[in-house]
C-alpha positions in Angstrom: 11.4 77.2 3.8 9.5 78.3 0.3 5.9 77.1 0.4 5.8 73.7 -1.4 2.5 71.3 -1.9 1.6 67.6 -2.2 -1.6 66.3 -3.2 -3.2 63.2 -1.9 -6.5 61.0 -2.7 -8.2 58.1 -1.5 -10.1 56.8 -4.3 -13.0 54.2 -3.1 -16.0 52.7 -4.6 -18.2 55.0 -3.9 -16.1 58.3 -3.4 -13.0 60.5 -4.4 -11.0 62.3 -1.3 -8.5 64.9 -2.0 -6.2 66.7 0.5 -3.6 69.4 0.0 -0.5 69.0 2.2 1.6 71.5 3.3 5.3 70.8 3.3 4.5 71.0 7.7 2.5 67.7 7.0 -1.0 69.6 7.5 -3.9 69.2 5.7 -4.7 73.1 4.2 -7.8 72.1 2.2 -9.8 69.1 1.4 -12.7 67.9 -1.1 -15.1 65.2 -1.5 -17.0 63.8 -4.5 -18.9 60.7 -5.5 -16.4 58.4 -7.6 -19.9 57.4 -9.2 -18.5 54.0 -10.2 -21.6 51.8 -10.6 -21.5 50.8 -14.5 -19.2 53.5 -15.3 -15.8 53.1 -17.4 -12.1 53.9 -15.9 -12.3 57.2 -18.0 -15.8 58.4 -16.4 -14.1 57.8 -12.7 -10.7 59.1 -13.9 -12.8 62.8 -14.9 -13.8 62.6 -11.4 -10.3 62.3 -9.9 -9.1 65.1 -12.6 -11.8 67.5 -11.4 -11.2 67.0 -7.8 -7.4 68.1 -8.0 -8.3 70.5 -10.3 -11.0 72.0 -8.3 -8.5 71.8 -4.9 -5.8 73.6 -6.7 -7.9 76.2 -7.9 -10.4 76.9 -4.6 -7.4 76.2 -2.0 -5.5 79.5 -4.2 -1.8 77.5 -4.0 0.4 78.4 -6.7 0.1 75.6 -9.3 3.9 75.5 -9.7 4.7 74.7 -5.8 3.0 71.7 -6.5 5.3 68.8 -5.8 3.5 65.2 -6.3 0.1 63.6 -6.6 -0.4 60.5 -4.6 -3.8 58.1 -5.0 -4.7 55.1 -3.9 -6.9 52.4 -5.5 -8.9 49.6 -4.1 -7.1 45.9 -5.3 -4.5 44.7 -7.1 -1.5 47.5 -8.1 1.8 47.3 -10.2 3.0 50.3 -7.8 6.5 50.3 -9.8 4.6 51.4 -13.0 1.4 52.4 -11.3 -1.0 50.4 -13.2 -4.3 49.1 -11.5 -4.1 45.6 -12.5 -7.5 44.5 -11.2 -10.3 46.7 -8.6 -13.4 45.1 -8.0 -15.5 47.7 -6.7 -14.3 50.1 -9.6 -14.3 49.4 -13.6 -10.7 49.0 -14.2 -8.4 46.6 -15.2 -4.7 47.0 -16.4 -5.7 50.8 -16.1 -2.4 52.8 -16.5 -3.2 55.5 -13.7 0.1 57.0 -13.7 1.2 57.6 -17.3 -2.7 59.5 -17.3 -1.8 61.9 -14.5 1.5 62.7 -15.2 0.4 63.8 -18.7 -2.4 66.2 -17.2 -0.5 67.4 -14.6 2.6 67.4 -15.3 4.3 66.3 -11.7 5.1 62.9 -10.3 2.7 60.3 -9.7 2.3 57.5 -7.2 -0.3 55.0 -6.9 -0.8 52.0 -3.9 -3.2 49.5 -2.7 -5.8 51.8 -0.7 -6.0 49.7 2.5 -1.9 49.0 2.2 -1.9 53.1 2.4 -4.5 53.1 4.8 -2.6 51.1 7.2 1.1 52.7 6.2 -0.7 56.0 7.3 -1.6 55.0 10.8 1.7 53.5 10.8 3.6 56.7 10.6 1.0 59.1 11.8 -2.1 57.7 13.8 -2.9 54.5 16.3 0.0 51.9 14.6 2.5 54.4 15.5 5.4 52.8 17.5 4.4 49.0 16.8 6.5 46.7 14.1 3.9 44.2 13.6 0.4 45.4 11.7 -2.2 43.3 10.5 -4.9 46.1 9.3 -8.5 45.7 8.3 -10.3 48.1 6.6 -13.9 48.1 6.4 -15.7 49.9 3.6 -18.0 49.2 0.6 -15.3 46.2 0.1 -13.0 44.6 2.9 -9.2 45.8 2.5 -6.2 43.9 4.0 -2.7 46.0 4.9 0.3 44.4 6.5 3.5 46.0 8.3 5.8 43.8 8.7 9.2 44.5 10.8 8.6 47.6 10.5 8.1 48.0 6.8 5.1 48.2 4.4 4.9 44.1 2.9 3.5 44.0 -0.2 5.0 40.5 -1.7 5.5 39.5 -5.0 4.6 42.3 -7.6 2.7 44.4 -4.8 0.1 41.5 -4.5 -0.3 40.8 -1.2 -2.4 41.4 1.8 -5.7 40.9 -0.1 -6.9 38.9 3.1 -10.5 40.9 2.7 -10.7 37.8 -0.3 -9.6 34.9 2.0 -12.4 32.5 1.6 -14.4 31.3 4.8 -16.9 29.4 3.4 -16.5 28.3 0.1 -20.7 27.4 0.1 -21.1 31.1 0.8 -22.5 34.6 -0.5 -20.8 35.5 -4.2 -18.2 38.0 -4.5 -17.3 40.7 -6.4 -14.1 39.3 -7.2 -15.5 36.1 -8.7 -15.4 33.9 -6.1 -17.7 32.6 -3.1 -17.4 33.2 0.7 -14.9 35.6 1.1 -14.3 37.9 4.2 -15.6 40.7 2.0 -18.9 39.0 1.0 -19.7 38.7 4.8 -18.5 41.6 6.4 -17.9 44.7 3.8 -20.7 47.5 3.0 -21.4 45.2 -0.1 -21.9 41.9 2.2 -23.8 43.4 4.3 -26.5 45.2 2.3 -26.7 41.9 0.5 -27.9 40.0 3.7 -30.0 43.1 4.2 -31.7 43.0 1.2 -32.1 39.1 1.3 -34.2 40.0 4.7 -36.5 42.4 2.7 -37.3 39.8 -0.5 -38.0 37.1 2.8 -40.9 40.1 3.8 -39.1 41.6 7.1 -39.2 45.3 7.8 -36.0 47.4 8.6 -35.2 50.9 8.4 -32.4 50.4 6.5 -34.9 49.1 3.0 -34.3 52.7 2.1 -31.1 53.3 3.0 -29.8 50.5 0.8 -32.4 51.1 -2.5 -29.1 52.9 -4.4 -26.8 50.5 -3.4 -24.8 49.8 -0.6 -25.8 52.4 2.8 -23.9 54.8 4.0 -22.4 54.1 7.7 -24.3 56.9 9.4 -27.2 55.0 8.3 -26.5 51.8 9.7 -25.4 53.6 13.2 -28.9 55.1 13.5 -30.7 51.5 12.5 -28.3 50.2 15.1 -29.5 52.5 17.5 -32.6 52.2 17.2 -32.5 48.4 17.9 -33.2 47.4 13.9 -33.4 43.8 14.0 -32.2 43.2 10.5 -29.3 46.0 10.8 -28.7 44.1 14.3 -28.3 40.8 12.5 -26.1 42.2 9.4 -23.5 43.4 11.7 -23.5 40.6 14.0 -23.0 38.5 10.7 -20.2 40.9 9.4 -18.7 40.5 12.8 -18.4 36.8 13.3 -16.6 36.2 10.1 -14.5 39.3 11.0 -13.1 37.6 14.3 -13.0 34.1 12.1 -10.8 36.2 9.7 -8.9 38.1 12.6 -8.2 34.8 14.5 -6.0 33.5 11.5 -4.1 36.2 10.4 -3.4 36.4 14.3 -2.4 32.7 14.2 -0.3 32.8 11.0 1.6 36.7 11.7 1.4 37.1 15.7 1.3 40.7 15.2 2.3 43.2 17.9 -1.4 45.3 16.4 -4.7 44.1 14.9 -6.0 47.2 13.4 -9.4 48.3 12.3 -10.2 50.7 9.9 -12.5 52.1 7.1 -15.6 54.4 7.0 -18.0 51.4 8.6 -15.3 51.2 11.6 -15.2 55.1 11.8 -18.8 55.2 12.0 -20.0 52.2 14.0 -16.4 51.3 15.1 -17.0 50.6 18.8 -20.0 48.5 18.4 -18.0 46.2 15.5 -14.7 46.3 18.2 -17.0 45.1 20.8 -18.4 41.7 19.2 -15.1 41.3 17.3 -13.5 41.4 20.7 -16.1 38.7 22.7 -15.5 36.1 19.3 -11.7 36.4 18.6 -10.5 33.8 21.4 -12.5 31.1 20.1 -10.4 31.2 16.5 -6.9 31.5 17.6 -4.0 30.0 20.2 -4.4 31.6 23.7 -0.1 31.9 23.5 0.1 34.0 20.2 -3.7 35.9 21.1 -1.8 37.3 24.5 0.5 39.4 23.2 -1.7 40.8 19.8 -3.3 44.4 20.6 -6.6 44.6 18.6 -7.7 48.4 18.3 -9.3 51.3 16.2 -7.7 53.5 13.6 -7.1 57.0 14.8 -6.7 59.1 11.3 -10.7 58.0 9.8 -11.0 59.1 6.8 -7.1 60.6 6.6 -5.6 57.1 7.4 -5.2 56.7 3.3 -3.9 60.6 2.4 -1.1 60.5 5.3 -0.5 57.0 3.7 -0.2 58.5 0.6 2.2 61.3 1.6 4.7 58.6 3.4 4.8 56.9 -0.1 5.5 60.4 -1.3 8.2 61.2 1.0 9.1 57.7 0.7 9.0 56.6 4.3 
C-alpha cells in the first residue's frame, strides 16, 4: 500500500493539537500550540492552525503530496456541510468560513465538526464508547461540550445544531455565560466556571493555591489536581460545585435518552477524571428514574487528548 497521510486538529480555547495519521490509523507525529484566543480575531487563531500543519508537515519529513485531508474541529455551533463556524464562544469567530480558508492554502480536502461531537464520535469508533449504540458524552474543558450517538450514528439535528447540552440552563439566577446567557452547565462546571467561583473566593479574602494558577485565565488541569491534592479548600469547593451541577445535568440527559453510555471526557476529566467520576457517581441517583438509571453505564474516556483527532479521521474516512 503507497504511504498516504491525513491530518487532524483539535482546536480549543486555549490550544491547537495536530496529529499526522498514517493510512494504518497511527499517530506518526504530533504538535501542540497555544490557540492564544483571548481578544484575538479569527485570522490571528487561523495563523496558528496554519503554522501547526505547516510545521507537522515539514518536521514529521512526509511527502507534502501524500497528503490526503485535513480534518479540525471547533468548539460550538458548525454548518459541517459548508464548514463554516457559525458561532464559538470560547474563540473569536462567527460565520467564520474555515473550510473555503484551508482548502485555498493547502490545497486538499477539508472537514470541520463540533469538537465535543468529534470527541465522542472518536471514542465511539476507537476508545471506551466502542461497541455501545447509545452515547451521551460530556466533555469537560475551558467550556463544557455535549456529543450524542444515537443508534449507532453521530446525531447532530437540524443544520448540525445539536447536542449543545454544556448550554442547558440549570439555574436561570446563576453565574453568566459566555454564550450570553445565565446558569448554564458550562458556567458551573467548565475550566471557565470554575475559575470564576475560584476567583470570587479570592475577592471574598480566602487563600488557595490555585490564586496563581488562575491570574492568566482559566488553570490548567494539572494545577487543579495538585490543589486537589493537597486538600485546597477553595479548589475542593470549585469541583464539588462543578460536580453537583454535572450529575444535575447527567440525570436529565439520562432521563430524556436512556443511553446504553454516559461518557466523560475533556482535559479536566483526563487530568482529575476519577476524583469528578467519583462525586458525579454518589449525586446522579438523586436526579433521575431508578428504571432508566439501571441500565445507563457512566465511565471515562479512554483516547484523552486523541478522543477529537480519531474523531476527526472517522469524519475523514467517513465512518
Amino acid at each position: 500500500m503507497a504511504a498516504s497521510y491525513n491530518i487532524c486538529l483539535d482546536v480549543g480555547g486555549t490550544k491547537v493539537l495536530g496529529a499526522i495519521f498514517n493510512e494504518k490509523n497511527e499517530i506518526i507525529y504530533r504538535l501542540k500550540k497555544r490557540s492564544k484566543s483571548g481578544g484575538d480575531t479569527s485570522a490571528d487563531v487561523e495563523k496558528v492552525i496554519i503554522s501547526v500543519v505547516e510545521e507537522m508537515i515539514r518536521d514529521s519529513g512526509i511527502d507534502r503530496s501524500k497528503l490526503k485531508a485535513i480534518a479540525s474541529c471547533a468548539p460550538g455551533v458548525i454548518d459541517q456541510e459548508r464548514g463554516v463556524v457559525l458561532f464559538a464562544p470560547n474563540l473569536p469567530w462567527k460565520d467564520y468560513d474555515m473550510a473555503s480558508s484551508m482548502r485555498k492554502k493547502f490545497g486538499v480536502p477539508f472537514f470541520v465538526g463540533n469538537d465535543v461531537n468529534l470527541g465522542v464520535y472518536g471514542e465511539y469508533h476507537y476508545g471506551a464508547a466502542k461497541g455501545y449504540k447509545n452515547i451521551v458524552g460530556f466533555f469537560v474543558g475551558t467550556g463544557m461540550g455535549g456529543g450524542l450517538v444515537l443508534n449507532g450514528s453521530l446525531f447532530t439535528g437540524n443544520q448540525f445544531k445539536a447536542a449543545e447540552y454544556g448550554h442547558m440552563i440549570l439555574d436561570p439566577e446563576g453565574p453568566l455565560c459566555n454564550c450570553g446567557q445565565r446558569g448554564c452547565l458550562e458556567a458551573f462546571s467548565s475550566k471557565q466556571g470554575m475559575t470564576a467561583y475560584i476567583r470570587q473566593q479570592i475577592t471574598r479574602g480566602r487563600k488557595t493555591m490555585m490564586e496563581e494558577a488562575i491570574q492568566d485565565g482559566v488553570f490548567r488541569s494539572k494545577k487543579l489536581k495538585r490543589a486537589l491534592e493537597a486538600g485546597d479548600q477553595v479548589a475542593v469547593e470549585a469541583v464539588d460545585r462543578a460536580c453537583h451541577w454535572l450529575a444535575v445535568a447527567t440525570g436529565n440527559m439520562i432521563n430524556t435518552i436512556s443511553p446504553d453510555l454516559i461518557l466523560f471526557g475533556g482535559g479536566v476529566m483526563e487530568a482529575v477524571g476519577d476524583i469528578f467520576l467519583q462525586k458525579i457517581l454518589a449525586e446522579v441517583d438523586r436526579y433521575c428514574l431508578p428504571a432508566i438509571r439501571s441500565s445507563v453505564e457512566i465511565k471515562l474516556a479512554s483516547l484523552g487528548d486523541d478522543s477529537i483527532l480519531y474523531g476527526d479521521l472517522a469524519m475523514i474516512k467517513g465512518l
